[in-house]
LOLUMMI-436860 format. One record per residue: residue number from 0; z, y, x of N, C-alpha, C, CB in turn. Coordinates in steps of 0.05 Angstrom, whole numbers, plus 5000, padded with zeros to 4 digits. Glycine has a CB too. Layout:
<recs>
<NUM, <Z, Y, X>, <Z, Y, X>, <Z, Y, X>, <Z, Y, X>>
...
</recs>
This chain:
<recs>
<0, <1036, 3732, 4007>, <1041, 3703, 4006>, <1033, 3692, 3978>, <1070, 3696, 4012>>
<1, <1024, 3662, 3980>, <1011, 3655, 3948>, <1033, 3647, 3936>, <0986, 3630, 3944>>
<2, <1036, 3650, 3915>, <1053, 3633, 3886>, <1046, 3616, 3877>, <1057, 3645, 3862>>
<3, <1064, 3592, 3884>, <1055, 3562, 3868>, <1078, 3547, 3852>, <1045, 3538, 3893>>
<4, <1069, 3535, 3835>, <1096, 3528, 3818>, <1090, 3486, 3824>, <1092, 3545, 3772>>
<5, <1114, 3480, 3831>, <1114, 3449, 3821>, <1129, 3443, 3803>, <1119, 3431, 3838>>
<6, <1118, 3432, 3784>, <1136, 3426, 3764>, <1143, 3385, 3762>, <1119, 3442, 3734>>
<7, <1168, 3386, 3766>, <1180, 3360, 3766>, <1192, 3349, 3740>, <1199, 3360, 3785>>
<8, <1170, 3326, 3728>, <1174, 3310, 3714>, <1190, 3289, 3704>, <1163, 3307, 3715>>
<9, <1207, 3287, 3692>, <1220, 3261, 3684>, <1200, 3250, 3663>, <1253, 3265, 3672>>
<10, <1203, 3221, 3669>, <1183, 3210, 3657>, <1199, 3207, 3623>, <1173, 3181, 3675>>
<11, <1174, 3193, 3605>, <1181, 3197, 3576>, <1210, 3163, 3576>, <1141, 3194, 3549>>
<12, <1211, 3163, 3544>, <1228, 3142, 3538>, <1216, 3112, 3542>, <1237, 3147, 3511>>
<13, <1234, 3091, 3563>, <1225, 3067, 3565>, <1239, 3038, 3538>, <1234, 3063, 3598>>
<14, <1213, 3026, 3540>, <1223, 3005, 3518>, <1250, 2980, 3535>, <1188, 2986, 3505>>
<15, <1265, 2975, 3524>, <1289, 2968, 3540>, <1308, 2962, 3521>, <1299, 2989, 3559>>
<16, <1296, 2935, 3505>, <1305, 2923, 3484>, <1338, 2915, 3499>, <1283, 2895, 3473>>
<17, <1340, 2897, 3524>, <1358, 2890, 3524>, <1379, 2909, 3539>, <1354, 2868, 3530>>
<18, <1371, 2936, 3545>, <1395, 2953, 3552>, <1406, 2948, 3585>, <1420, 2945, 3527>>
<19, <1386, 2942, 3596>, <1392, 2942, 3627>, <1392, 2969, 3640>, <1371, 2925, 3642>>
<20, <1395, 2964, 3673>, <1399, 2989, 3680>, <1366, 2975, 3698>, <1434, 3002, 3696>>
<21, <1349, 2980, 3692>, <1328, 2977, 3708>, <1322, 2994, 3733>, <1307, 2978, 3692>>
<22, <1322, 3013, 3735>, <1327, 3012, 3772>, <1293, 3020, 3772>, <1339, 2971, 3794>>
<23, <1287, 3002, 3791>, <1259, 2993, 3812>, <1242, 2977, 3799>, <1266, 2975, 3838>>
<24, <1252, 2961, 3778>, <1255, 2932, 3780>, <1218, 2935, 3761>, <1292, 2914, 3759>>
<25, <1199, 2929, 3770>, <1172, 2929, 3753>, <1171, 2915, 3730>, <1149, 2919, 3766>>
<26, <1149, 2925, 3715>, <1152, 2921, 3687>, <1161, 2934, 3664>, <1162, 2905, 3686>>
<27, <1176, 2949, 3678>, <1188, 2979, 3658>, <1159, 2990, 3639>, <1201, 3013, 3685>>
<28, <1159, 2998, 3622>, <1135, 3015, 3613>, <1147, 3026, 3594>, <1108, 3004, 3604>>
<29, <1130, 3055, 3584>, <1143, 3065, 3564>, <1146, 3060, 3540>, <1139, 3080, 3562>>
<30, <1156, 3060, 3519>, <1156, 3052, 3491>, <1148, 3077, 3469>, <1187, 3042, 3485>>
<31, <1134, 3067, 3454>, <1117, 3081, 3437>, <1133, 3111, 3430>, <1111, 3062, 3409>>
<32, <1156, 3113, 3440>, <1166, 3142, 3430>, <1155, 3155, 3449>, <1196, 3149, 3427>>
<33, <1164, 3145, 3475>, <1162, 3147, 3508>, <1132, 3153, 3505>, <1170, 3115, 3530>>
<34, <1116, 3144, 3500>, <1088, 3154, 3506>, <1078, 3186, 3486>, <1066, 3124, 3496>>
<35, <1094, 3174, 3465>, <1096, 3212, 3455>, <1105, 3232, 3464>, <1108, 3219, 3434>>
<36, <1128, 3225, 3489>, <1137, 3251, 3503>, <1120, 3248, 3517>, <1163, 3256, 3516>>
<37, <1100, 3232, 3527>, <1085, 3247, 3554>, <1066, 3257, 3543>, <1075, 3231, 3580>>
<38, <1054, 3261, 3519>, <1032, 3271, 3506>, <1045, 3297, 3493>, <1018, 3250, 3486>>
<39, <1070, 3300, 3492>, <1084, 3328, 3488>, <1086, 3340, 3507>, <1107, 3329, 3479>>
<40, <1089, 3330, 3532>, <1096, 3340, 3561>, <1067, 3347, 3569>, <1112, 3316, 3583>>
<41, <1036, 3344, 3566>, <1016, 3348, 3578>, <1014, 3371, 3555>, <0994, 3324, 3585>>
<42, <1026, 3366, 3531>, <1015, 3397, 3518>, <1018, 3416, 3529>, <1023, 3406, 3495>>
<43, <1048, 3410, 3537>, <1072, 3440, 3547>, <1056, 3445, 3566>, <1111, 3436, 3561>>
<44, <1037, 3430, 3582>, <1023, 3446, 3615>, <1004, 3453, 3604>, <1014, 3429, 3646>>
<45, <0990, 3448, 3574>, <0959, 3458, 3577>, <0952, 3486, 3587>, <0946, 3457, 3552>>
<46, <0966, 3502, 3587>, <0956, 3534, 3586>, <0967, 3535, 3621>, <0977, 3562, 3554>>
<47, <0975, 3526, 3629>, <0988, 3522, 3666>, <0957, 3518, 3681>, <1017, 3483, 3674>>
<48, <0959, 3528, 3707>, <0943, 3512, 3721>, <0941, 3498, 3737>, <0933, 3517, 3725>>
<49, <0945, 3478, 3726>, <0949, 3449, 3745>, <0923, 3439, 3760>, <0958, 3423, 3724>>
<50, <0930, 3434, 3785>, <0908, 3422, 3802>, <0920, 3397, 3828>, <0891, 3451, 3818>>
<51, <0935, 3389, 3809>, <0957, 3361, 3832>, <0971, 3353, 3816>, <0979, 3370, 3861>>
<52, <0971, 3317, 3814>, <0986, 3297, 3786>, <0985, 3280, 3815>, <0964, 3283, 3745>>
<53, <1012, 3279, 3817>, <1023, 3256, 3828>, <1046, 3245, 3818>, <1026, 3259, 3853>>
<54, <1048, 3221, 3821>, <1077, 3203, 3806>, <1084, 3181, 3815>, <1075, 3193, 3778>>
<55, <1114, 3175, 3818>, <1136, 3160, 3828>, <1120, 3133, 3822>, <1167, 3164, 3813>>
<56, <1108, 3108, 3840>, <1093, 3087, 3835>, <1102, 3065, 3814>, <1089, 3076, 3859>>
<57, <1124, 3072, 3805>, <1139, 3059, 3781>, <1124, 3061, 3757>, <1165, 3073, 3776>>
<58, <1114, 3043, 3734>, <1101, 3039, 3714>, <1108, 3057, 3702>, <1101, 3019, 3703>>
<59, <1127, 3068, 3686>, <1140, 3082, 3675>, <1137, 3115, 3688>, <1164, 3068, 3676>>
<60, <1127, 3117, 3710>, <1127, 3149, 3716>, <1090, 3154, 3711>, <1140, 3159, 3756>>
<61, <1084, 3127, 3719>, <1059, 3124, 3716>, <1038, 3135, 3698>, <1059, 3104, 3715>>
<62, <1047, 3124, 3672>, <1044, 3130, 3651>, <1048, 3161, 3644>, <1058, 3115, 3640>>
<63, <1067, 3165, 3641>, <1084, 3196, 3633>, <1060, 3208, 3652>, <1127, 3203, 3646>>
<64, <1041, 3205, 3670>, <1034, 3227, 3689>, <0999, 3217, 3670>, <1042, 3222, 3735>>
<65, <0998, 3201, 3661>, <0971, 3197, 3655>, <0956, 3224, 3636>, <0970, 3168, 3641>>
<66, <0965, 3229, 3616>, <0955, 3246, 3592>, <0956, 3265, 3612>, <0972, 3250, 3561>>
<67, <0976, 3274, 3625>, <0976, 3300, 3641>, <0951, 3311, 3663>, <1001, 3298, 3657>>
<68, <0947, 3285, 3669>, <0922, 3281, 3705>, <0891, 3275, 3671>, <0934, 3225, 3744>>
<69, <0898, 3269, 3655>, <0867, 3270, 3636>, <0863, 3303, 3627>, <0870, 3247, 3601>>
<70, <0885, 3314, 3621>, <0879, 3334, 3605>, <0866, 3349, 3629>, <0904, 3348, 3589>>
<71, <0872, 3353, 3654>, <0856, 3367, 3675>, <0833, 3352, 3683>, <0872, 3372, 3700>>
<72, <0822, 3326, 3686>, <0807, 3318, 3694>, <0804, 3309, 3725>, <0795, 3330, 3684>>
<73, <0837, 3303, 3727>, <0845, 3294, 3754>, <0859, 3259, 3752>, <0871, 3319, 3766>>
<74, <0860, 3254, 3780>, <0872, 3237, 3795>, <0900, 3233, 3793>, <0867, 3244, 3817>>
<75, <0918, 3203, 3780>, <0939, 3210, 3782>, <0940, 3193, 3816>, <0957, 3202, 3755>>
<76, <0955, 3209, 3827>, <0968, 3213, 3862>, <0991, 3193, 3856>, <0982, 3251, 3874>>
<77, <1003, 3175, 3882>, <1029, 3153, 3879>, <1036, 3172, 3903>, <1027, 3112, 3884>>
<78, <1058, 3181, 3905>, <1072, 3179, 3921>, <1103, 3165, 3920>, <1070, 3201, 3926>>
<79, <1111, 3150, 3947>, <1129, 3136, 3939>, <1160, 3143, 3936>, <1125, 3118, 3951>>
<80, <1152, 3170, 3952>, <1188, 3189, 3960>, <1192, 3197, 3930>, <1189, 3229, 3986>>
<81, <1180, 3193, 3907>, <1183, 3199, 3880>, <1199, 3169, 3866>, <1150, 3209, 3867>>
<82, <1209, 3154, 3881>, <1209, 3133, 3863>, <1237, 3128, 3855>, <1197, 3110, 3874>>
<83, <1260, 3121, 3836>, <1279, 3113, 3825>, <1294, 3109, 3850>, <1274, 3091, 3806>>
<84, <1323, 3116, 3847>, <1343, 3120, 3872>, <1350, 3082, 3869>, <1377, 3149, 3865>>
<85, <1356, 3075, 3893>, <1360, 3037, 3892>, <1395, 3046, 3881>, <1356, 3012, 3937>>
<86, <1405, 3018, 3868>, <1429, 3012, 3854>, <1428, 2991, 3856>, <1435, 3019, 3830>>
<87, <1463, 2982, 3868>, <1466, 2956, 3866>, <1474, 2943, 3838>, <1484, 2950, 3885>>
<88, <1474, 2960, 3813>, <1479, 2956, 3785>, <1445, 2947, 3774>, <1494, 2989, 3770>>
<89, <1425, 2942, 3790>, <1395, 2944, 3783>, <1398, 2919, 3766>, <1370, 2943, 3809>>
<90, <1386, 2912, 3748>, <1384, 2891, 3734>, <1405, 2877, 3709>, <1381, 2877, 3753>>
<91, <1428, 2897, 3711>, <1447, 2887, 3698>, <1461, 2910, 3676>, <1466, 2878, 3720>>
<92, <1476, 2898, 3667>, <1484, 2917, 3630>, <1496, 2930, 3647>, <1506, 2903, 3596>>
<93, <1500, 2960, 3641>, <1522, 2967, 3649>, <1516, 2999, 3634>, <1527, 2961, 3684>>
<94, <1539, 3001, 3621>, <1536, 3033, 3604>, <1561, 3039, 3605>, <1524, 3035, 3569>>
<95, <1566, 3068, 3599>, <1591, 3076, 3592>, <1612, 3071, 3567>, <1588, 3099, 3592>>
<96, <1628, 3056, 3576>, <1652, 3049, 3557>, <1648, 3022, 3565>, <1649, 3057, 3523>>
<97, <1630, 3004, 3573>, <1629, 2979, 3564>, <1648, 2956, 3585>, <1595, 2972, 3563>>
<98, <1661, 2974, 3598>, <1692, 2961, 3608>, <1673, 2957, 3652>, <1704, 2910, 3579>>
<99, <1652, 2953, 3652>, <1641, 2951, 3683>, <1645, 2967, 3705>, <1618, 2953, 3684>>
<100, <1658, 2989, 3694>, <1676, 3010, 3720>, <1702, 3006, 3719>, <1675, 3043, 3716>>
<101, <1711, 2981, 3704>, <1738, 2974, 3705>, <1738, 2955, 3707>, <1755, 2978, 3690>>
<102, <1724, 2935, 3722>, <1720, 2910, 3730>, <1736, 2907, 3760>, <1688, 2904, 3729>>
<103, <1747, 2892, 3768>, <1757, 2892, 3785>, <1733, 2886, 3809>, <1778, 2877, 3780>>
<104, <1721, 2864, 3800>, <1695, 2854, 3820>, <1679, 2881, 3821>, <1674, 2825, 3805>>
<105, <1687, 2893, 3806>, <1660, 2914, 3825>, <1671, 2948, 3834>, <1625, 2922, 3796>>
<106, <1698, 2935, 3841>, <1711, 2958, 3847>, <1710, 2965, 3876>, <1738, 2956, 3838>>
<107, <1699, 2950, 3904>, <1690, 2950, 3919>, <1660, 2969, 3917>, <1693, 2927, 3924>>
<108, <1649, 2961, 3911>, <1627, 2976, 3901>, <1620, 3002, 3894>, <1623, 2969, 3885>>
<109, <1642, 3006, 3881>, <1656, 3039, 3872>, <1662, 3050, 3882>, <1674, 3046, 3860>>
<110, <1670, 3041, 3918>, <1694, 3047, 3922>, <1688, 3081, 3930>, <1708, 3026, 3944>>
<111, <1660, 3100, 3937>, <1660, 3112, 3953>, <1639, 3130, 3924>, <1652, 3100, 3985>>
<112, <1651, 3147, 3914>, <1635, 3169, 3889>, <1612, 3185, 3905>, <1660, 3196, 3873>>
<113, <1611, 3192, 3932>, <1612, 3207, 3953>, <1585, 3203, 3958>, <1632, 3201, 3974>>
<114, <1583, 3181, 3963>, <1557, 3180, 3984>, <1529, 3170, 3967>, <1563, 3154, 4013>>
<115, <1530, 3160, 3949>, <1553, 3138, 3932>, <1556, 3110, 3949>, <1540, 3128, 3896>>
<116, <1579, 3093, 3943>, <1578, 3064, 3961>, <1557, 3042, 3932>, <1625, 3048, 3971>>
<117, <1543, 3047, 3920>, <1541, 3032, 3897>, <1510, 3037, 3904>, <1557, 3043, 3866>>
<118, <1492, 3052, 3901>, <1475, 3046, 3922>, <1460, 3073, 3944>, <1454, 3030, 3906>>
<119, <1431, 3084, 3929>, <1420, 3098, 3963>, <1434, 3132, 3967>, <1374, 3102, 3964>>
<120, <1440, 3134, 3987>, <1450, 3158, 3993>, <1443, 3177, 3978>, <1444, 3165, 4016>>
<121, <1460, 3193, 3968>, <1438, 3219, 3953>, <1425, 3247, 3977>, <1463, 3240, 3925>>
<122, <1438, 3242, 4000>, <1428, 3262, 4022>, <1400, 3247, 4018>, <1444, 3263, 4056>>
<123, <1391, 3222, 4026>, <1370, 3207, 4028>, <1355, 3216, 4007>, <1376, 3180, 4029>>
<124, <1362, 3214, 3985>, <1346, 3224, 3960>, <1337, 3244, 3958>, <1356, 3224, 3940>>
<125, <1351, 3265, 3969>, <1351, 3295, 3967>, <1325, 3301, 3992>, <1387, 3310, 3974>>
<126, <1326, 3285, 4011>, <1311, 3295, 4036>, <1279, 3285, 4034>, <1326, 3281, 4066>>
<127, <1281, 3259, 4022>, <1252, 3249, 4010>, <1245, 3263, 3987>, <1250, 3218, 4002>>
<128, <1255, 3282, 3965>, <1245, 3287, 3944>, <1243, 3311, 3950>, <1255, 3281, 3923>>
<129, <1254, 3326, 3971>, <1243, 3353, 3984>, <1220, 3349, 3997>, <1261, 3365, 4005>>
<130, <1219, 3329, 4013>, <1190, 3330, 4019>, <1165, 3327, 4012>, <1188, 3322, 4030>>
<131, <1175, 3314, 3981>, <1151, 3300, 3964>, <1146, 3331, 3963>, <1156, 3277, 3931>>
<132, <1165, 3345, 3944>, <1169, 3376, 3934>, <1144, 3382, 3949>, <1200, 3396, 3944>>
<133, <1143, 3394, 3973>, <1140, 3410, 4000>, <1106, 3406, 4000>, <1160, 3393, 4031>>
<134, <1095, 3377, 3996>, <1083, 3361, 4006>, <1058, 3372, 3980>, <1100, 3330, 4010>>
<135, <1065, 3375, 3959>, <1052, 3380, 3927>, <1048, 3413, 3927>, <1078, 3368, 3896>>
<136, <1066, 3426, 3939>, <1061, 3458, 3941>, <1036, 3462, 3955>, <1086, 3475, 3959>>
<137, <1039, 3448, 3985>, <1013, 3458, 4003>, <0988, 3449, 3992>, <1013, 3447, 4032>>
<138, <0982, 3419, 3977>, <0969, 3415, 3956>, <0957, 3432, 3938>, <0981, 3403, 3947>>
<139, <0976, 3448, 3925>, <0968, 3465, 3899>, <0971, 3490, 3914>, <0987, 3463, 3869>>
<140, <0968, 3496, 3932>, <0971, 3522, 3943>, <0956, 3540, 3918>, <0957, 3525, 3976>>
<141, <0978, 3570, 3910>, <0971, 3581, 3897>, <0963, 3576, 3872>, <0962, 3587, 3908>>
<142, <0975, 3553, 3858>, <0963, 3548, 3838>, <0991, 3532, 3824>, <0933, 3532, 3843>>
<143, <0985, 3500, 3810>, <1013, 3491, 3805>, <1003, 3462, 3802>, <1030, 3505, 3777>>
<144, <1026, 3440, 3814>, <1026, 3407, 3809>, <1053, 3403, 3793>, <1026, 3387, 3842>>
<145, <1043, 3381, 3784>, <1059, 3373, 3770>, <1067, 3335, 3789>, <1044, 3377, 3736>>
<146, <1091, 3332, 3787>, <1105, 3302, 3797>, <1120, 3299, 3778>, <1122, 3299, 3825>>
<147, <1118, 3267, 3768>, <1136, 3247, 3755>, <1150, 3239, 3778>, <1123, 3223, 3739>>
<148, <1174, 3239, 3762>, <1197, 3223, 3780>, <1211, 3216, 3756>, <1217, 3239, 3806>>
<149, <1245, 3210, 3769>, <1262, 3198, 3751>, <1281, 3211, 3752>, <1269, 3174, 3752>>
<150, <1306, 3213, 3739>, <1328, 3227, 3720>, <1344, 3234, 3756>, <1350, 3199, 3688>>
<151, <1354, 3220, 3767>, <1371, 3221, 3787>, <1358, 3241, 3812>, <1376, 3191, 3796>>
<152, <1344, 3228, 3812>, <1321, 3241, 3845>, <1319, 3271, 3842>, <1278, 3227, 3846>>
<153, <1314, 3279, 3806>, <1304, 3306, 3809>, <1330, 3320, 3800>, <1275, 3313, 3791>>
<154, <1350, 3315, 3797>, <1369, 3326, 3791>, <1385, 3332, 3813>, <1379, 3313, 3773>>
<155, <1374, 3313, 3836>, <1393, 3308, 3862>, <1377, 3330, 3878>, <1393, 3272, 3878>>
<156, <1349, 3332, 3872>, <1327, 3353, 3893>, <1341, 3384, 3883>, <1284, 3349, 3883>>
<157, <1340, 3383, 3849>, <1350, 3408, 3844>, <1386, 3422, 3859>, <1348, 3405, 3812>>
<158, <1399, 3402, 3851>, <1433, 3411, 3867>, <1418, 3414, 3902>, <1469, 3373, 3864>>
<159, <1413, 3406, 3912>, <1399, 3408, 3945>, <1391, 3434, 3948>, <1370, 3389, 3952>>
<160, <1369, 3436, 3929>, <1350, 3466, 3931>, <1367, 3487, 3926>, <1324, 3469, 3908>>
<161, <1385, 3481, 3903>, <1408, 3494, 3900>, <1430, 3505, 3921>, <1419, 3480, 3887>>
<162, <1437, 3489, 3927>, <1449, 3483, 3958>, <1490, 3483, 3939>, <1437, 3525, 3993>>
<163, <1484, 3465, 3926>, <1514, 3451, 3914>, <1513, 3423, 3926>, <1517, 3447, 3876>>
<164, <1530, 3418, 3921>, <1541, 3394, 3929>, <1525, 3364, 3916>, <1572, 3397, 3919>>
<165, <1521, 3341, 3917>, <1503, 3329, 3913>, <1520, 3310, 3895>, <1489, 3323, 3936>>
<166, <1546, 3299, 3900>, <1551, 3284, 3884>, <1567, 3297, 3860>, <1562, 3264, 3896>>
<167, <1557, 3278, 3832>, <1559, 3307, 3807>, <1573, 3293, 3783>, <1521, 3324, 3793>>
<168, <1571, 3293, 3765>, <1575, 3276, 3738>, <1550, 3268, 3729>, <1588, 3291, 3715>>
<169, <1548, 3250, 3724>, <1524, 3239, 3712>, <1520, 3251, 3681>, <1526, 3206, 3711>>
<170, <1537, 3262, 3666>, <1543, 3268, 3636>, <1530, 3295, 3634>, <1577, 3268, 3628>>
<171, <1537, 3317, 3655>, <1517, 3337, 3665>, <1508, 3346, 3670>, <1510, 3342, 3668>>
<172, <1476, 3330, 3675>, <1454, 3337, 3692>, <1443, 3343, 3670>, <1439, 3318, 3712>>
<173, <1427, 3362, 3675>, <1408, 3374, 3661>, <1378, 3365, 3673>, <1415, 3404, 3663>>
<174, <1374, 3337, 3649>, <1346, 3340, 3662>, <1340, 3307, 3640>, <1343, 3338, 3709>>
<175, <1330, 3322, 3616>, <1329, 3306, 3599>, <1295, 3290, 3597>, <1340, 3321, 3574>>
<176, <1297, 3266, 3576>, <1269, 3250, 3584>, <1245, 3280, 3576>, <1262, 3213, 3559>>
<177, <1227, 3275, 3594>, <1195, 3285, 3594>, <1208, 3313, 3593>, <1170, 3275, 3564>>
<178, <1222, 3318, 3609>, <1232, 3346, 3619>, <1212, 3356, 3645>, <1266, 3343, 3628>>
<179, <1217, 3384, 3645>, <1213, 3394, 3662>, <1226, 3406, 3686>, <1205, 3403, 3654>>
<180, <1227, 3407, 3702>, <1241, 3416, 3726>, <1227, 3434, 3746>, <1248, 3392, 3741>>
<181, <1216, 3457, 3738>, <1195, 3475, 3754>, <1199, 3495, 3778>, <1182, 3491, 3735>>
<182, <1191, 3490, 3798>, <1203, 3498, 3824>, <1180, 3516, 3822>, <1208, 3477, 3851>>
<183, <1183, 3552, 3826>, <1172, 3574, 3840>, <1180, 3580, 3873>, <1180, 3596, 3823>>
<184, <1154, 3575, 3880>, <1154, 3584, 3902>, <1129, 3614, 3915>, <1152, 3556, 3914>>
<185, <1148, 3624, 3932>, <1131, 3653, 3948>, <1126, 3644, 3970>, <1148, 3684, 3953>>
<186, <1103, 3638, 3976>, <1095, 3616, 4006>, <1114, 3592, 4004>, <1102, 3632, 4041>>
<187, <1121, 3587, 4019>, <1141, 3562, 4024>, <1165, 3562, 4016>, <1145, 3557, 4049>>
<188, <1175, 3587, 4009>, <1203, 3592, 4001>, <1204, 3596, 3970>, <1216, 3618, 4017>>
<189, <1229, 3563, 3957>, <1230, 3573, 3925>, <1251, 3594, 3915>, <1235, 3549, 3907>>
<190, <1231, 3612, 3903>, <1254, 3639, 3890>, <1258, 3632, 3862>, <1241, 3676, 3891>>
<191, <1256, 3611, 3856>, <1274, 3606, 3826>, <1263, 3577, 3811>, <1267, 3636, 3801>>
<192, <1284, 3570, 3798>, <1283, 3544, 3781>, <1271, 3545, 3758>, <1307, 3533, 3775>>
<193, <1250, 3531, 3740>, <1263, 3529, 3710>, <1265, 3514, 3704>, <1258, 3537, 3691>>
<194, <1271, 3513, 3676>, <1274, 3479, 3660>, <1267, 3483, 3630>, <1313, 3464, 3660>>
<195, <1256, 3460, 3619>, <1252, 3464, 3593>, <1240, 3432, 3590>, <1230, 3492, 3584>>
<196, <1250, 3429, 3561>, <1241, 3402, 3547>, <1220, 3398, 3527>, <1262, 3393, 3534>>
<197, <1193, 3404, 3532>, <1167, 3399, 3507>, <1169, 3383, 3495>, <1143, 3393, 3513>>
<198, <1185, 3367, 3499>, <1194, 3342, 3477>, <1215, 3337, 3474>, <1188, 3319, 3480>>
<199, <1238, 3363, 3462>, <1258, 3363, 3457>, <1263, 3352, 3425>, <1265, 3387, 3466>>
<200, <1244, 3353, 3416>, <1236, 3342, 3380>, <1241, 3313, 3382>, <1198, 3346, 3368>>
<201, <1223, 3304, 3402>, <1230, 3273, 3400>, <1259, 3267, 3417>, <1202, 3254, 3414>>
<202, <1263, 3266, 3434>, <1292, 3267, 3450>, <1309, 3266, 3431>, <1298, 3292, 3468>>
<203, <1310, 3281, 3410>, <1325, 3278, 3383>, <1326, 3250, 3373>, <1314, 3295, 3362>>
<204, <1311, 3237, 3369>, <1297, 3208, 3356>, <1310, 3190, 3379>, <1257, 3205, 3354>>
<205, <1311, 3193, 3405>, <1324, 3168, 3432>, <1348, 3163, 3440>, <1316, 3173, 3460>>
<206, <1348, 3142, 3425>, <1375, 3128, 3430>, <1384, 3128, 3462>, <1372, 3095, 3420>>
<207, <1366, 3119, 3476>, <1378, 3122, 3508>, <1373, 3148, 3526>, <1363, 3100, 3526>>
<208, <1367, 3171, 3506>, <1358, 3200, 3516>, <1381, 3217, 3536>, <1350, 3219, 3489>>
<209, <1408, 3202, 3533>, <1428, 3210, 3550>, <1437, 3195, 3567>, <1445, 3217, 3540>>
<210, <1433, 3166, 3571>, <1446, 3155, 3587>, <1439, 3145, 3613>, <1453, 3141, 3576>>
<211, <1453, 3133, 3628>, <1428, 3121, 3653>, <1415, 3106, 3656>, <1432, 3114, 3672>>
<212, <1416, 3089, 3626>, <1396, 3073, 3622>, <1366, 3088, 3621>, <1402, 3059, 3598>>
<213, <1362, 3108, 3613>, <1342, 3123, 3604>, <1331, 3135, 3637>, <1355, 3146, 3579>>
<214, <1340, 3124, 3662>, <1334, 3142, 3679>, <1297, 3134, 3690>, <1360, 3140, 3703>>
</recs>
């Protein structure tokens, strides 16, 4: 059976002067640090052999996949099962400590950690980002792709593949900006995870490199 690796991208750091939780929401792009992790992140693959760059249609994954799809002399690919999990928090401040999980008005909202009731299923997440997964292997058969996505999706594909439980702490996940998330697979079946950060130097320098603003 062939050996193919996909390796799953979180995209680099976004500029996000006013500290929203942007979501979906277009117009995101990366900010000049942000574009140094993805030019750290295409180093970490140079010696890999990549022959598939696809990314979450979001500006921001967009980017992060560009230096990567030049250094091979490929195509960056949209697929859309890669894209930012929906939140009904999309557009609005909301960080830890800043009193909005103790709001009463949005304690409805809250009400369910589980599924989550706040917004898209994480089974949902987990079942589209397996298939993106699935979809990039037969692609690179025998060889290795690389996908941008975002902080949640691939953290939610990894607990799945895992076969843990899906709803987690956000505090964490292991799956920091312009990280890697590299799925080995023996034919169709993955026999192991890795992870590593090529731009763990700068990640040092990002203010939003932990939070969910940063997703």
């Amino acid at each position: 059976m062939s050996k193919t690796v996909v390796h799953v991208l979180r995209h680099g750091e976004v500029y996000n002067p006013e500290g929203i939780l942007y979501g979906r929401l277009p117009g995101f792009r990366l900010s000049e640090l942000g574009v140094q992790m993805a030019k750290a992140a295409a180093q970490g693959l140079a010696e890999r052999e990549v022959v598939h760059v696809v990314a979450s249609p979001l500006e921001r994954a967009q980017q992060t996949a560009e230096p990567i799809a030049a250094q091979f002399g490929l195509p960056v690919g949209v697929d859309e099962r890669l894209i930012e999990s929906a939140n009904w928090f999309e557009g609005k401040k909301v960080s830890p400590g800043d009193g909005s999980f103790r709001d009463p008005r949005n304690w409805w909202v809250l009400r369910d950690p589980v599924t989550p009731s706040w917004g898209e299923a994480y089974r949902a997440i987990a079942e589209r980002m397996f298939a993106a997964l699935h979809a990039a292997r037969v692609a690179a058969e025998g060889r290795e792709a690389v996908l941008v996505s975002h902080q949640l999706p691939i953290w939610t594909l990894r607990r799945y593949v895992e076969r843990k439980r899906l709803w987690h702490d956000p505090r964490k996940r292991q799956c920091g900006l312009a990280s890697l998330t590299s799925f080995h697979f023996d034919g169709a079946k993955v026999v192991g995870i890795g992870y590593s950060e090529p731009a763990a130097h700068l990640i040092a320098m990002s203010p939003t490199a932990r939070t969910a603003k940063g997703a």
